[in-house]
C-alpha positions in Angstrom: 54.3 104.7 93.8 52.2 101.9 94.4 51.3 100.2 91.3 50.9 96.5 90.9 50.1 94.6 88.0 46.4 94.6 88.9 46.7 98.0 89.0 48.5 97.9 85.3 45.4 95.8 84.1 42.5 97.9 85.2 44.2 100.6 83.4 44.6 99.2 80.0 40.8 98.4 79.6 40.0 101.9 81.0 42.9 103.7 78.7 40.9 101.3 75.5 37.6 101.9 76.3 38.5 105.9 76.7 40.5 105.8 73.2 37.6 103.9 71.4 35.3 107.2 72.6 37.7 109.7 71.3 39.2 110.9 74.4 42.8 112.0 74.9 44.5 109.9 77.7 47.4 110.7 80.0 48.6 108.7 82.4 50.9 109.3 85.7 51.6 106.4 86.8 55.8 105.8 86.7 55.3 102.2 87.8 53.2 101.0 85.2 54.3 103.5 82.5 56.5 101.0 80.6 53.8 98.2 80.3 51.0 100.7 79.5 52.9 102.8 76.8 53.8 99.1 75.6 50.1 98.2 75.3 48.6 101.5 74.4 51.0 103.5 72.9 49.1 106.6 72.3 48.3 107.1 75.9 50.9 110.1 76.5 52.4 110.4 80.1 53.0 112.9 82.4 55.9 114.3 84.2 53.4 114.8 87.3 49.9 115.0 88.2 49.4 118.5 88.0 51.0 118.5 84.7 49.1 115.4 83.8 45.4 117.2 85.0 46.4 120.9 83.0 43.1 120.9 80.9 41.5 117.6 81.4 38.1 117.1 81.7 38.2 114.4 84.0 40.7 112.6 86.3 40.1 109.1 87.1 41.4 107.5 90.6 42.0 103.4 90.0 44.7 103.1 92.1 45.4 103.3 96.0 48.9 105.2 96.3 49.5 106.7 99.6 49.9 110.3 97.6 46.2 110.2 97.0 45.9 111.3 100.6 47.8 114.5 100.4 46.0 115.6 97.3 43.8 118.8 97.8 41.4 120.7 95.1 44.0 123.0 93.9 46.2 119.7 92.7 43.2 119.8 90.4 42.8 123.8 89.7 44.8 123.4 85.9 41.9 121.4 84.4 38.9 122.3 82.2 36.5 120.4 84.7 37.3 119.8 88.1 35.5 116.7 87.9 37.3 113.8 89.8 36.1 110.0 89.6 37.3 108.3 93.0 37.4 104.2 92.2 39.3 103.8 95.0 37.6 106.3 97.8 40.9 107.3 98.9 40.6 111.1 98.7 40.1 112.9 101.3 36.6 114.5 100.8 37.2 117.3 102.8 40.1 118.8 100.6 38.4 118.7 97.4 36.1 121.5 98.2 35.1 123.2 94.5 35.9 119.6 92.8 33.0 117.7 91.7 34.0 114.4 93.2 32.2 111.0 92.1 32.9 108.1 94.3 33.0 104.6 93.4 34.1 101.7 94.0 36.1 100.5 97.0 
């Protein structure tokens, strides 16, 4: 876990904005799944990440859990693209070798 409520409202414009493109959006995040399904109710969630990733085209990192640490590529290996937006910089670049990993924010 991890979450906060700033953490709850950085996801609900992300989980809009990705809904108003057409995009499916899944969300593992056990903390802030009550308040998020209450906003957004189409957002699905998932039991776990892997789970969460199998056949996504992207994953997108906006929080700072400890977890994010111990991820490695193969957390990553179910989805379509292995392409993983960092907003955090909390993964550990040298275990995502064969994930195309875009860093931002801080």
């Amino acid at each position: 876990g991890g979450s906060d409520d700033g953490g709850v409202a950085r996801a609900i414009p992300l989980a809009k904005a990705l809904l108003k493109r057409g995009a499916t959006v899944t969300e593992d995040d056990p903390e802030a799944k009550d308040a998020l399904k209450a906003a957004l109710p189409q957002v699905g969630v998932a039991a776990d990440l892997r789970k969460g990733l199998a056949h996504a085209y992207v994953c997108i990192v906006h929080n700072d859990w400890s977890r994010w640490g111990n991820v490695t590529a193969s957390d990553f290996a179910g989805m379509r693209r292995t392409v993983v937006v960092d907003g955090r910089r909390i993964l550990d670049r040298e275990k995502m070798e064969g994930v195309r990993l875009v860093v931002r924010g801080g």
